[in-house]
C-alpha positions in Angstrom: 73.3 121.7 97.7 73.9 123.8 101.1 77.0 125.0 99.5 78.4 126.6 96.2 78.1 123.3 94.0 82.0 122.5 92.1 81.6 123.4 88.7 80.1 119.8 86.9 82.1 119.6 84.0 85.2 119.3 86.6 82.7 116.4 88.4 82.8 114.7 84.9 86.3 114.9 84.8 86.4 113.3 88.7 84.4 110.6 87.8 86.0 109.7 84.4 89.3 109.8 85.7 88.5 107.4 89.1 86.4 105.2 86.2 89.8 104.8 84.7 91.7 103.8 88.0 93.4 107.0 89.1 93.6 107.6 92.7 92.0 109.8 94.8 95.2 112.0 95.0 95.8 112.1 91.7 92.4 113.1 90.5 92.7 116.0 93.4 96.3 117.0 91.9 95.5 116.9 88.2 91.9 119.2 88.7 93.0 121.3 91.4 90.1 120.2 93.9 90.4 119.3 97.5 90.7 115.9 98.2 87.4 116.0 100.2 85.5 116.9 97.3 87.0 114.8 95.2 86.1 111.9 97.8 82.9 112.8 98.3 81.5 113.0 94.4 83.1 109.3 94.0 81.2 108.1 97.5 78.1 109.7 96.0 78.8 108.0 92.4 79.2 104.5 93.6 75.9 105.4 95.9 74.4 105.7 92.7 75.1 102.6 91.6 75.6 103.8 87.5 77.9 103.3 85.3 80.0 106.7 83.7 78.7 106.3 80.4 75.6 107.1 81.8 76.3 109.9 83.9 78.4 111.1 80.9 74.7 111.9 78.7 73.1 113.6 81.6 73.5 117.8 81.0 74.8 119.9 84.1 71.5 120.5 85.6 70.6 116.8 85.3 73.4 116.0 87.3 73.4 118.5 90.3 69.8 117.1 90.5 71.3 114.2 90.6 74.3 114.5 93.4 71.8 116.7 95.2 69.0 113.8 96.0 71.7 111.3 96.7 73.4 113.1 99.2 70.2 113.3 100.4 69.0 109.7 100.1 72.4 108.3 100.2 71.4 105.7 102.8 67.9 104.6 102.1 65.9 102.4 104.3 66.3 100.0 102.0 70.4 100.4 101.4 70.1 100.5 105.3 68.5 97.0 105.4 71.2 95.6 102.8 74.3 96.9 104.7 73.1 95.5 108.0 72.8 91.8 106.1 76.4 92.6 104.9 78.1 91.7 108.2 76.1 88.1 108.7 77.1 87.4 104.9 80.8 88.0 105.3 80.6 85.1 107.9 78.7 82.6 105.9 81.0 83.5 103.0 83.8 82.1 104.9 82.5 78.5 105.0 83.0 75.9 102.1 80.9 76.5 99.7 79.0 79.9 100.4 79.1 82.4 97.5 77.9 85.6 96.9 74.8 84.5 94.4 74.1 82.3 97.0 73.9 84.9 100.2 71.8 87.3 98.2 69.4 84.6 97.3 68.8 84.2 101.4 68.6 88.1 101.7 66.0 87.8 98.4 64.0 85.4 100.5 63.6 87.7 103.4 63.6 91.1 101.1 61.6 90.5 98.0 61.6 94.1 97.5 65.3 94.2 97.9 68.0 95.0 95.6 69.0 92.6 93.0 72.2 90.9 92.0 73.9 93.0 90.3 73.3 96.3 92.9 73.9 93.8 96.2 77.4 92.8 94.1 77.6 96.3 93.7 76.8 97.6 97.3 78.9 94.6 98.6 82.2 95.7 97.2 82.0 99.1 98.8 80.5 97.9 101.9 83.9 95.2 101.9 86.6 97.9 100.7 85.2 100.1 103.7 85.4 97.7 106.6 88.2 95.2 105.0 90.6 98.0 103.7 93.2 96.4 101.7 97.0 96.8 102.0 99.1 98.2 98.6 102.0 96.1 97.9 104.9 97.2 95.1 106.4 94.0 93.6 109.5 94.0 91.5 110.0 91.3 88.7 111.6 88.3 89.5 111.7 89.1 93.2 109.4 86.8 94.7 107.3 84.1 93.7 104.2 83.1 96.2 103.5 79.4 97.3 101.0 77.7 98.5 97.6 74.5 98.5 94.0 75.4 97.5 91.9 74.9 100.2 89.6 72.6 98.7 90.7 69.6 97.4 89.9 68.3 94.1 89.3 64.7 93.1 90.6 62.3 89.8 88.8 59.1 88.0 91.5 56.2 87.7 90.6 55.0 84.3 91.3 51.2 85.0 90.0 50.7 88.2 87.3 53.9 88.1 88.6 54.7 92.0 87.9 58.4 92.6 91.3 59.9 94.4 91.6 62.6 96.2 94.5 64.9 94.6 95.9 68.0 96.3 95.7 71.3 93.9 99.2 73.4 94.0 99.3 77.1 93.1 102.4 79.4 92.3 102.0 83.1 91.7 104.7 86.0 91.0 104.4 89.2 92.8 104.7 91.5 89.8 102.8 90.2 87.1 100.3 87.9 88.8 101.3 85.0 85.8 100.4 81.9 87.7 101.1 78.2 87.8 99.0 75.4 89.2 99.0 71.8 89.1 97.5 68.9 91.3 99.7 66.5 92.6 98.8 63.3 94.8 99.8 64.7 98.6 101.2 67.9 100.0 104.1 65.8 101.4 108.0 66.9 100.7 108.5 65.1 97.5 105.7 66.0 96.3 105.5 69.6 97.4 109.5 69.9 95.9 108.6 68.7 92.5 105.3 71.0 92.5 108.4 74.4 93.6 110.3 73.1 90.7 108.1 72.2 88.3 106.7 76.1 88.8 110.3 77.4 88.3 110.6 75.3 85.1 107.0 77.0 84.0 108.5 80.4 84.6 111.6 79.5 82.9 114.0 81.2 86.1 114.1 81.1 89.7 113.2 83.9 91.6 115.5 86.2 95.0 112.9 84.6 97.4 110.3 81.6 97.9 107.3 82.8 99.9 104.8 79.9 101.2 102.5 80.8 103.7 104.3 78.4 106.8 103.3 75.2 105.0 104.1 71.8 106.6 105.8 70.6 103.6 108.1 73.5 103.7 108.9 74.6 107.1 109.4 72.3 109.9 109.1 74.5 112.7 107.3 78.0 113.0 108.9 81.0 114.6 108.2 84.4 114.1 111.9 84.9 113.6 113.5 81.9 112.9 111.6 79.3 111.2 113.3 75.7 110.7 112.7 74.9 106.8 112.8 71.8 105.1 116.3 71.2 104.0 115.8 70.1 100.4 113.3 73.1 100.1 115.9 75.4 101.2 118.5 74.4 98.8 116.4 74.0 96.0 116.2 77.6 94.6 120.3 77.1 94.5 120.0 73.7 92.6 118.0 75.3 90.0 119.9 78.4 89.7 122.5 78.9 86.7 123.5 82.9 86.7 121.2 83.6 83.7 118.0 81.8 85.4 117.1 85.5 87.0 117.9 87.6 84.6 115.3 85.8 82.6 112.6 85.5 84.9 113.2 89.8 85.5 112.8 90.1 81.2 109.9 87.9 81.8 107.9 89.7 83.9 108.5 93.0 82.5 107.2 91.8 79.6 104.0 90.1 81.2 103.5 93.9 82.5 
């Protein structure tokens, strides 16, 4: 490399720490390197496309080969070809439907020589991370729990009559531990939607400090920025359903799930 190369057994240690989730910062903390560095040899190791284990068997030399050829063929003709596809695929993967197998079959189709499916996933995910950085969020347990429809719509067979209905597919999440409740219900109108909130609460045996839905009919009347008008049984219904023990319980709970 054009400069003094950072010792590799401190370049192991990078990539085995970011392999096991650290961050950035603290991988530059623990070893002492500069956070540039440290950023740098993880670009250049998910260029690469491998997995630790097998960076792990090569010996020193091996591996500032390695990092030396990649900086230098870090974007390939080839990669260059995939990551100009990437923006075209991000808007097909928004319609109904569209998944990732299915947009690298269209790119396979026009690159036969291209990557395959498990290096476009690959490439993908740090081509998305880069242009669609994603926000941190610290949840604490039993604080909020998240609201809302799936999209798509599912269907069910009546077993008398055989008439396929269409049934709406409700989804409760809490912050901290991700545990999740669903269940499909027959419309996304008030009753409905109220029964759906409580049955979730009755799931996570509590009620949570705060109902988030993302400004659904069923549960706010009017929008505003600042003061939305929510459905009155909605708004009461956390109070309803709440003896003083109810979060205490769900805060155990999701320490636990942890």
């Amino acid at each position: 490399m054009a400069n003094k190369t950072t010792d590799m057994s401190k370049i192991r240690k990078v990539l085995k720490f970011y392999s096991n989730g650290k961050s950035k910062l603290f991988i530059s903390n623990y070893l002492s390197l500069s956070r540039n560095t440290v950023k740098k040899y993880i670009s250049l190791f998910e260029v690469l496309g491998l997995s630790f284990e097998i960076i792990n068997e090569k010996t020193d030399g091996e591996l500032e080969l390695l990092f030396s050829h990649t900086i230098e063929e870090s974007v390939s003709p080839k990669l260059q070809t995939l990551q100009d596809y990437f923006p075209v695929m991000e808007r097909e993967l928004k319609k109904v439907g569209v998944t990732i197998y299915r947009t690298w079959e269209q790119y396979i189709t026009l690159h036969p020589d291209g990557f395959q499916i498990t290096q476009f996933r690959h490439h993908y995910k740090i081509w998305a991370k880069r242009v669609n950085p994603v926000m941190h969020m610290n949840h604490k347990a039993g604080d909020k729990m998240y609201i809302d429809y799936a999209g798509k719509t599912l269907s069910i067979i009546d077993k008398k009559s055989g008439e396929i209905k269409n049934v709406q597919f409700f989804v409760a999440i809490l912050g901290a531990s991700q545990y999740t409740y669903a269940e499909a219900s027959m419309s996304q109108q008030k009753e409905d939607f109220v029964r759906s909130v409580e049955n979730a609460m009755h799931y996570f045996q509590g009620v949570p400090a705060a109902i988030v839905s993302d400004n659904l009919k069923s549960a706010v009347i009017k929008s505003s920025r600042f003061e939305p008008t929510i459905n009155e049984t909605f708004a009461i219904l956390p109070i309803i359903m709440a003896p003083p023990f109810y979060l205490p319980e769900l805060i155990s709970r999701e320490i636990n799930l942890w």
